[in-house]
Structures are given as structure tokens and as C-alpha cells.
C-alpha positions in Angstrom: 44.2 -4.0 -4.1 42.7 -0.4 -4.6 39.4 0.1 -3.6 36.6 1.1 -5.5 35.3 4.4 -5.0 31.9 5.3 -5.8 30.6 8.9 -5.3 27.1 9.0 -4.6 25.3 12.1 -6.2 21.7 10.8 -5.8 18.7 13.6 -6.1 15.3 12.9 -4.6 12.4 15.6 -4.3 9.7 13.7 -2.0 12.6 10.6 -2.4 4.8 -13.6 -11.9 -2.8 -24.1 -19.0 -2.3 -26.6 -16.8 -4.9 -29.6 -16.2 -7.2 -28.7 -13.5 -6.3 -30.0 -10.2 -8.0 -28.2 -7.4 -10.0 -24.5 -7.4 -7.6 -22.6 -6.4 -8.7 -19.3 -4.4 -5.7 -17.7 -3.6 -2.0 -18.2 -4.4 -0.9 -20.3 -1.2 2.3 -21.9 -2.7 5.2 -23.1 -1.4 7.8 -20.2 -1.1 10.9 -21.1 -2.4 13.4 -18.1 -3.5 13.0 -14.4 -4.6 14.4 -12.0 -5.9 16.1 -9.2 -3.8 17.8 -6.3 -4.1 21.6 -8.5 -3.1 20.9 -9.5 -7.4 22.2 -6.3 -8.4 25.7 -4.9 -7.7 24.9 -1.4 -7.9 21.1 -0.8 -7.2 19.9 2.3 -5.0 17.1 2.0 -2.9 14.9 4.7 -2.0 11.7 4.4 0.7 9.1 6.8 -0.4 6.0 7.2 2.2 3.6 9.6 1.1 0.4 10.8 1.2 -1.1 14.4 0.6 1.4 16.8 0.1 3.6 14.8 2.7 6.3 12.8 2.7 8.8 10.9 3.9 12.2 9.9 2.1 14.6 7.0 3.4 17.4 6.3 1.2 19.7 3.5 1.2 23.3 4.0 0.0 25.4 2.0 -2.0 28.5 3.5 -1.5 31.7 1.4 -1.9 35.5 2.5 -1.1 37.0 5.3 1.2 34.0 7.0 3.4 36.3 10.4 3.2 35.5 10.5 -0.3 31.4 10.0 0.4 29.4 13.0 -1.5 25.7 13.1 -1.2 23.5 15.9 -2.7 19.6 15.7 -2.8 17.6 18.6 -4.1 14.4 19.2 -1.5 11.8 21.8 -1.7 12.2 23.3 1.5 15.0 23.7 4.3 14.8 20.8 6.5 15.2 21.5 10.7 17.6 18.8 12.4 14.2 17.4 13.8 13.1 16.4 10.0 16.4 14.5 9.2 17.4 11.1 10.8 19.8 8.3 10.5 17.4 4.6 10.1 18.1 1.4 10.2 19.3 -0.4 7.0 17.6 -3.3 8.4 14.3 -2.4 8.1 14.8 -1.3 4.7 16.0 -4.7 3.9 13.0 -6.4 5.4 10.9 -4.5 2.9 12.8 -5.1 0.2 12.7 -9.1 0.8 8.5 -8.7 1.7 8.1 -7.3 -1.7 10.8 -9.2 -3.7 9.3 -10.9 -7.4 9.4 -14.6 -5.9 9.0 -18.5 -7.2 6.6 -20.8 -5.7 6.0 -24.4 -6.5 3.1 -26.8 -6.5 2.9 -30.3 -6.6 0.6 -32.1 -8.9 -1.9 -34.1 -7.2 -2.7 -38.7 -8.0 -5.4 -38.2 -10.9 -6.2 -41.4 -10.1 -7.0 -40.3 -6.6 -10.7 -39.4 -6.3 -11.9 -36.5 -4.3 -14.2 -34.1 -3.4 -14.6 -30.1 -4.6 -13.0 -28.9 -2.0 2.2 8.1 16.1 4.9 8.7 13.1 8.8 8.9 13.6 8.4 12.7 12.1 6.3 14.7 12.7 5.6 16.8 9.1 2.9 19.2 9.9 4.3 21.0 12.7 2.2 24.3 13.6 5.2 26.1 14.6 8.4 25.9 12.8 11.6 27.3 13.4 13.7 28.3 10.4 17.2 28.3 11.0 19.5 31.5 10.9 21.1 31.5 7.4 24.7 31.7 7.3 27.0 33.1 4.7 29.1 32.1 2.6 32.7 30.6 4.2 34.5 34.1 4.8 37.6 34.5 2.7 36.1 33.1 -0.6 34.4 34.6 -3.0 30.8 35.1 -3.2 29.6 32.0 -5.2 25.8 32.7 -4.5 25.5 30.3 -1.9 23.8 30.4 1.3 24.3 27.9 4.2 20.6 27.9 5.7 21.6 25.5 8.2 24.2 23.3 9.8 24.0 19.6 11.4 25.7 16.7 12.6 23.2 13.7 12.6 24.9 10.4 13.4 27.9 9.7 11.3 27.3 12.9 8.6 27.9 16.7 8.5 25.1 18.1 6.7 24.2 21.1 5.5 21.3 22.8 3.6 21.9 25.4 0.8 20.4 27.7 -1.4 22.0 28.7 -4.4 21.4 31.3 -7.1 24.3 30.2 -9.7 24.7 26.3 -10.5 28.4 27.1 -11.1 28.8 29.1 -7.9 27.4 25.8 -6.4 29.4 23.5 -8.3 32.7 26.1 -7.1 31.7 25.8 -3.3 30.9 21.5 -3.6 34.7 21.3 -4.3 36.1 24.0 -2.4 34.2 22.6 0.9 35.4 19.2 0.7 32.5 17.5 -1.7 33.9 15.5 -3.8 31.2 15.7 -6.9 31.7 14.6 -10.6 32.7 16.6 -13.3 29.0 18.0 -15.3 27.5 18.5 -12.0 27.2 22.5 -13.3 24.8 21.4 -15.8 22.9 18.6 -13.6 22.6 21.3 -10.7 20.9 24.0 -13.0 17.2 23.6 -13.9 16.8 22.5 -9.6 18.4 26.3 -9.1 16.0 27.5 -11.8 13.4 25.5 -9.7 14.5 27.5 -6.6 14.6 24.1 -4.7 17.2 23.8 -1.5 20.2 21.6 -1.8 20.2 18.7 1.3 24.0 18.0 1.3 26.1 15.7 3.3 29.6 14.1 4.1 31.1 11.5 6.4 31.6 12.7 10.0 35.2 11.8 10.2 35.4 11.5 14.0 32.6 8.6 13.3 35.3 7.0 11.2 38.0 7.2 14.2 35.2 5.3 16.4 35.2 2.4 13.8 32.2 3.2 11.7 32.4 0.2 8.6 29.0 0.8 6.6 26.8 4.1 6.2 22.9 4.0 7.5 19.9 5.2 5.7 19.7 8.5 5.4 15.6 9.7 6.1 13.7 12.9 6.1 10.3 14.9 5.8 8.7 17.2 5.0 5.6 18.8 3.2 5.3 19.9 -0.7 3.0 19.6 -3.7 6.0 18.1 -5.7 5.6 14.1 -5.9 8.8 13.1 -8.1 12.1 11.5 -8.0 15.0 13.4 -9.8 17.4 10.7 -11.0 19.6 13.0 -13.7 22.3 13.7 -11.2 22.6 10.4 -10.1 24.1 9.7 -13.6 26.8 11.9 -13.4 28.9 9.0 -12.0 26.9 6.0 -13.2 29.4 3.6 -14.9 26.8 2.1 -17.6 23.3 1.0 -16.3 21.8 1.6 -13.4 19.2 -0.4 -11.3 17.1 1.9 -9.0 14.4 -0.1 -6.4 11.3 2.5 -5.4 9.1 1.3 -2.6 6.4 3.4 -2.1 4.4 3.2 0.9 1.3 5.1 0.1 -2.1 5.3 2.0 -5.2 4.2 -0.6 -3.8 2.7 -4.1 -1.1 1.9 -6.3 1.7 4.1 -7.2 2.8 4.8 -10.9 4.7 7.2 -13.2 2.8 10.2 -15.7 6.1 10.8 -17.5 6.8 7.4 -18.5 4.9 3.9 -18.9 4.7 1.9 -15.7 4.0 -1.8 -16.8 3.5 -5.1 -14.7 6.3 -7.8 -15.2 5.2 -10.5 -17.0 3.8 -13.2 -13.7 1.6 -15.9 -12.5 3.6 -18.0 -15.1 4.6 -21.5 -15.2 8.9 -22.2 -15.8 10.4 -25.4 -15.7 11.9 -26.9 -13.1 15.4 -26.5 -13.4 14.4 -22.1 -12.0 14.3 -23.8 -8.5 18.0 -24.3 -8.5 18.6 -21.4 -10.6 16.2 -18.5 -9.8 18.3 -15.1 -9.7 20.1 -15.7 -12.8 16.7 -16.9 -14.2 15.4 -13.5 -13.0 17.7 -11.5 -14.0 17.9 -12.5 -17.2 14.1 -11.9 -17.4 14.6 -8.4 -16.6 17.5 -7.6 -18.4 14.9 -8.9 -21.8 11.4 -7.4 -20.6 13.9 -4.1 -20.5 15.0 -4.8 -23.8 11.5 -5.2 -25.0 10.2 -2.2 -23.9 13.6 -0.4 -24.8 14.8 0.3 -22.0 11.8 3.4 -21.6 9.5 2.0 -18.8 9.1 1.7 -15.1 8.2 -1.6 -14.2 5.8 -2.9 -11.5 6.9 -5.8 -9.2 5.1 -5.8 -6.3 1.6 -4.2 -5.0 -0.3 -5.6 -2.2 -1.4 -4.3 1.1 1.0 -4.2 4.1 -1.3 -5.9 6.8 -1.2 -9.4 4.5 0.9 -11.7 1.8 0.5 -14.7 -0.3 2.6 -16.4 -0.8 5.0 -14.6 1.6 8.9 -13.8 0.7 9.3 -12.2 4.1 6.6 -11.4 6.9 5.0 -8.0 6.5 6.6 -5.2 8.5 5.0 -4.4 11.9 3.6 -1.0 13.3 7.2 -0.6 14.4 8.9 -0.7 11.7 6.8 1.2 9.7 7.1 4.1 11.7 10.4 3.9 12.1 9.9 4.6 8.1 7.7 7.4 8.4 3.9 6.2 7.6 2.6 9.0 9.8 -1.0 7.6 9.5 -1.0 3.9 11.4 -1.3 4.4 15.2 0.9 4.7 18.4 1.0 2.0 19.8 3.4 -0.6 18.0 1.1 -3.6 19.7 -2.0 -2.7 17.8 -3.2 -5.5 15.9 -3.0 -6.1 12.5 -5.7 -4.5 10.3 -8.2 -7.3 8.7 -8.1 -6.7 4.9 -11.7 -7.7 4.7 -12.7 -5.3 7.5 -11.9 -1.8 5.7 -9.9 0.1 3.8 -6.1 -0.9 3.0 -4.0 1.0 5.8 -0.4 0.5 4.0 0.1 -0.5 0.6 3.3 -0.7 -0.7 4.3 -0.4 -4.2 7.4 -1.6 -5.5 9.3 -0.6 -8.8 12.2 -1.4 -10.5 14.1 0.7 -13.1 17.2 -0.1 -15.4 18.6 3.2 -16.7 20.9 5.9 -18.2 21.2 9.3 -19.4 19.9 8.0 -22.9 16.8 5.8 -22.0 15.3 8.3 -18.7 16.6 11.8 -19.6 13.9 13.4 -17.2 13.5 12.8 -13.5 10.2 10.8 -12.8 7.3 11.9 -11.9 4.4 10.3 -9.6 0.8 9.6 -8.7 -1.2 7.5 -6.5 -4.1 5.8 -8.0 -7.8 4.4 -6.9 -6.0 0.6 -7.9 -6.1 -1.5 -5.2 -5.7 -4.8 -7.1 -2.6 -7.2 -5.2 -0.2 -8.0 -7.9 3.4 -9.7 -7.1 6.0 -10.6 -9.6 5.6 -14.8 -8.8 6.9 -17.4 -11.4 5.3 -21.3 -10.7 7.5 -24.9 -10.6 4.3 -26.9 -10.8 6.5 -30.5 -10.1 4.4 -33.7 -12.0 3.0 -36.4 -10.4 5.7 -39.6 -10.5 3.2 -42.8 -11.0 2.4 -45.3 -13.0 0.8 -44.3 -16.3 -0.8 -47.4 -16.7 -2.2 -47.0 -13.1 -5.4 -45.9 -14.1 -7.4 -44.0 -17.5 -7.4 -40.6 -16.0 -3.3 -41.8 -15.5 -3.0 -42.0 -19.4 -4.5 -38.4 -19.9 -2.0 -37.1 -17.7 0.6 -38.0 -19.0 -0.8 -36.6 -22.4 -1.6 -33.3 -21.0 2.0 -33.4 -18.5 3.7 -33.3 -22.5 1.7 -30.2 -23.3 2.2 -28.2 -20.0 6.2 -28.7 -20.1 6.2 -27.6 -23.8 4.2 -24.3 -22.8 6.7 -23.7 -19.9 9.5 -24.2 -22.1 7.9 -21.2 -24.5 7.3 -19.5 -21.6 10.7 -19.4 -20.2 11.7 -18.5 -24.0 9.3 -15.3 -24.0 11.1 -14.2 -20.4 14.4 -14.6 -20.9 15.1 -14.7 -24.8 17.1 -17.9 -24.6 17.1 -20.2 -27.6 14.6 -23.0 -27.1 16.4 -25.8 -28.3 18.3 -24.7 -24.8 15.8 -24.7 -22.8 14.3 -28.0 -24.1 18.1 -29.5 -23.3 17.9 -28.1 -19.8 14.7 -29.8 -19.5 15.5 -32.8 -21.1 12.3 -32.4 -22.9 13.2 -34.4 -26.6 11.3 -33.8 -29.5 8.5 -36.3 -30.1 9.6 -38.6 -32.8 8.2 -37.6 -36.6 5.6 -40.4 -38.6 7.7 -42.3 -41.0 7.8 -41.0 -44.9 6.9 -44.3 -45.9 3.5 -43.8 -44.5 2.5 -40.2 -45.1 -0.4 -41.3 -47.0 -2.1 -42.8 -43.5 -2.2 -38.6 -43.0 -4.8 -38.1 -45.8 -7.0 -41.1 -45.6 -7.5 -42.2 -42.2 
């Protein structure tokens, strides 16, 4: 079977009524699924820590088929030393992407006849002495393109180079002479970054690294400082079959993280669904996405997940530790990995991590986004509530009878619910639920209406 090839041309510049049961303070459900980035076949991940004018990129490729063929280009403000690029660990990207994942939790309704009482960073960006490498020119031989090789490495299993460029064609005519395999358009993609006078991060596959048995590609990270807080996204499109999904976890140091350029909306959450989403809850998910999209045509950045690092309720995944956090870059948490966690109630947040989600094309984002922290420190999560009935006796007791009255009303309302997240006929969902229609009063006696 021939395997799929996928170049990667990705550009980054900094790159959830009932009947009352008990008060309830805090969320503290029972965790039961979320919903990860391993839903979508083609999503790109990209780790953005910032703060100031610095900042920290990690990205995650999703490249699939021959690693000869592997292409990546990232327009960055500045040329990068080999000290501000590193290879991470795809693990700890994953561990932040399941900590933040849009999750379902479920409650248990309690006896109503029961009577009770009210209860030191991995880069370091602001260097005071920086070395600029000696530009290089040009391969000899070829013709002058207007390209400039300011420097040369080999960090882990890529070859990378940074460039400057004066000509987006030139550029386009040296990718493809020197072995990058880009997609055709890239002339046109590559331009207004030129016009931008931004440097050109490129890289391929070390090829000796696939003699020693290299099967999978590691995050690609690095730093450095800049005004520009934004995510280019047009040249990823070049050689996007159909929608794309694109997962942003920013990592910022006081508030929430949105978009200027285009509405950033919360998810619809803190909802109740029927029960049948336990045994069903990524296609239930994705389904809801695919429809909020739809509402909102397509034309907004959506909010799944803000909260701050040191805590989580109901957790999807334990929060990251000191460790791992530097390992992304967050520049500002201490030293020494054993530090204790921060106590939320004690000060200021030290990590707050913002996650966003984006379905897209050339038609529905046809400019690269653009970012800003804000003073919002309120937690939000994408969560979505099984709330399973109590199982007695309805005869058991008065309060018994009432429940069962009110139990009718709640699983209507998460039947309508489940229809205003997904779209799904509700004659469907009431099937799924086996939630039958209650029975109509007889013709016969229609008068018993009026005059009661």
C-alpha cells in the first residue's frame, strides 16, 4: 500500500435545571472521558509560552509517509542561534493536551427520601550577549535567487537552516533546488513574510538519523524575543486537503489568551447530555464541534479550556510539574523542579494555560491570527454532565413522587440540549434515550380542558 505523504509547511511567528440536590461549590465530578487531540486525524499542535515580548514556540508535527520527503518552513522575526532551537519531547506535549482536553463528568442523583443536613527556563531568551552567526551565500554554482543562508544546524534528527530572502520566488527557486519539497503557490504564501522582512526557520530530515532507525519526528521548540504576538497559518494551507483542525495551548503568565482579528468564543459547557455520551463521548464531541463551527460559520476561534496550571477540577490529566513546564519554555517558574506547587488562594496564578481549537481553510481564516493576553482570570473548561437518576421506588416516599415528576423534565431538557450541540434530530435522540412521548388526553374529553 503506498503511503501517505503529507508535507508540512506550517508558519508560526511567536508559534461544558435540575432539582437541587446538594450546594455544590466546585465542579468535583467523576471524570469519565475527554476529548483529546487522538479525535482528529489531521490536527497540528503548537505550544505557545509567552509573556512580554518573549516567547517560546514548541510545535508538534503531524507528518505521515516518507521522512525524506518532510518539509518544514516557519517564518520568525529574528535569526535564531543553535542555543534557541531544541528537539522536546512529544510526551509532554501530550500531557498538556489531555490536562486541558473538553471532558464529561457524571453525578449520581442522591435518595430524596434520604434526609440530611446542608452540608530556571530551558532557553534562555534575553541573553546580554548574542552571537550572530556568519551569513553564508548562496550555494555556489546557482544563480543568485536573493537568498542568504544566516546560519546552519544539525539539531537531533533535522538539518536546519535560517534564511533571509529578498524575492518570494527566488525563495520558492532555492526550497526546490535544495531538496525542500514545498507545494505548488508557496511564491504567493512566502511574499507578504518577505515584505515583512521576517527570517525563514527551515528544516528537513537528518537522513543519517533515518539510517539509525528514527520511526516518528519530535517537537520541534524555539525562542526568542519580539513585539509580534501572532500565528501565521496561510502557508499551512498550501497542502491542507479540506479542513484543518489546529490545537493552540498557550501558556501565558497573568490571564486568558484570545484573538483581535477574529471572535474567540467559549464552547457551549457545564451542560447536562443523556446518558448514552458516556459510552459515546468523542463522536458526541465531535459532532458538537463540527455544529458550534457551523453556527458561527466556520469564522471563530473557540475556547476550550482556561484554568491555572498549579490546580484542576474535575481533572482529565494531572497538571504538569515544574519539570515539564520548563522543559516547554515558561521561563518565569523557578529552578528547582521540587518546588512545591503554588496555592491558588495564596497569590497570583503562576501558569495559566489557554487552550483553543480552530477548524479552518483558505476561505473561512484568510489572515494569520493575531493575539493578546487579557486581565481574565476566570477557570473555564469545556465539561458536559451525565447526571445518572436515582433507581427507587416512587411510591417510597412524597418527596419520591416529585422526583420522578421533575426526573421527566430534566431528561427532556438534556434531550434539547444534546439537540442544540450537535444538530441531531430529536425524535433521535429521544429513541437513543428511550425517552417516549407522554401519552396525549383523549378527544372525547377535551372539554375537561376548559372547565375544570
Amino acid at each position: 500500500m503506498k503511503s501517505k505523504t503529507k508535507i508540512i509547511l506550517i508558519s508560526v511567528i511567536l508559534v461544558l435545571t435540575a432539582t437541587p440536590v446538594r450546594k455544590i461549590l466546585a465542579f468535583c465530578g467523576f471524570y469519565v472521558a475527554k476529548a483529546d487531540a487522538s479525535l482528529y486525524n489531521n490536527a497540528s499542535r503548537v505550544v505557545v509560552v509567552h509573556n512580554d515580548n518573549k516567547t517560546v514556540i514548541s510545535m508538534m508535527n503531524d507528518y505521515q509517509g516518507d521522512l525524506k520527503e518532510f518539509a518544514l518552513v516557519v517564518p520568525v522575526p529574528t535569526i535564531l542561534e543553535k542555543d534557541q532551537i531544541h528537539v522536546g519531547d512529544s510526551k509532554i506535549i501530550d500531557h498538556l493536551d489531555a490536562y486541558s482536553a473538553p471532558r464529561l463528568v457524571e453525578y449520581f442523583d442522591p435518595d430524596p427520601c434520604y434526609r440530611y443536613e446542608e452540608e530556571s527556563s530551558m532557553f534562555d531568551i534575553m541573553k546580554k550577549e548574542k552571537t550572530v552567526p556568519t551569513p553564508t551565500s548562496a550555494p555556489a554554482g546557482k544563480k543568485d535567487l536573493g537568498v542568504t543562508v544566516e546560519a546552519s544546524y544539525t539539531i537531533g534528527e533535522y538539518d536546519i537552516q535560517i534564511l533571509s530572502a529578498k524575492y518570494s520566488d527566488g525563495l520558492e527557486t532555492w526550497l526546490n533546488q535544495n531538496g525542500y519539497k514545498i507545494p505548488k503557490g508557496a511564491k504567493e504564501a512566502l511574499k507578504p513574510y518577505i515584505n515583512q522582512k521576517l527570517k525563514f526557520f527551515v528544516a528537513k530530515v537528518n537522513l543519517k538519523s533515518i539510517a539509525q532507525g528514527l520511526t516518528f519526528l519530535r517537537p520541534l521548540q524555539f525562542a526568542y524575543e519580539s513585539p509580534k504576538f501572532m500565528l501565521p497559518i496561510r502557508l499551512g494551507m498550501l497542502n491542507a486537503k479540506g479542513e484543518q483542525d489546529l490545537l493552540i495551548y498557550m501558556l501565558s503568565k497573568d490571564g486568558r489568551v484570545e484573538t483581535t482579528n477574529y471572535r474567540t468564543v467559549k464552547l457551549p459547557s457545564d451542560l447536562e447530555v443523556p446518558e448514552f455520551v458516556k459510552s459515546d463521548f468523542a463522536n458526541f464531541y465531535k459532532s458538537m464541534f463540527i455544529e458550534q463551527a457551523r453556527k458561527e460559520n466556520h469564522r471563530v476561534v473557540f475556547t476550550e479550556y482556561f484554568w491555572n496550571m498549579s490546580w484542576c477540577d474535575p481533572c482529565a490529566a494531572e497538571p504538569l510539574s515544574n519539570t515539564e513546564l520548563q522543559q516547554l519554555g515558561v521561563f518565569w517558574i523557578g529552578d528547582n523542579p521540587n518546588q512545591p506547587k503554588q496555592n491558588w488562594n495564596a497569590g497570583p496564578p503562576q501558569v495559566m494555560v489557554t487552550r483553543l481549537h480552530i477548524r479552518y481553510n483558505n476561505d473561512t481564516f484568510p489572515e494569520d491570527l493575531v493575539f493578546q493576553e487579557t486581565k481574565d482570570q476566570q477557570n473555564f473548561q469545556g465539561r458536559y454532565i451525565i447526571q445518572h437518576p436515582w433507581k427507587g421506588n416512587p411510591n417510597q416516599c412524597s418527596q419520591a413522587k416529585e422526583y420522578f415528576k421533575q426526573l421527566r423534565v430534566r431528561e427532556e431538557k438534556r434531550a434539547e440540549n444534546y439537540r442544540m450541540l450537535t444538530g441531531l434530530e430529536l425524535g433521535e435522540i429521544k429513541s437513543r434515550m428511550n425517552l417516549k412521548d407522554e401519552p396525549k388526553a383523549e378527544n372525547g374529553k377535551w372539554w375537561k380542558k376548559i372547565w375544570k
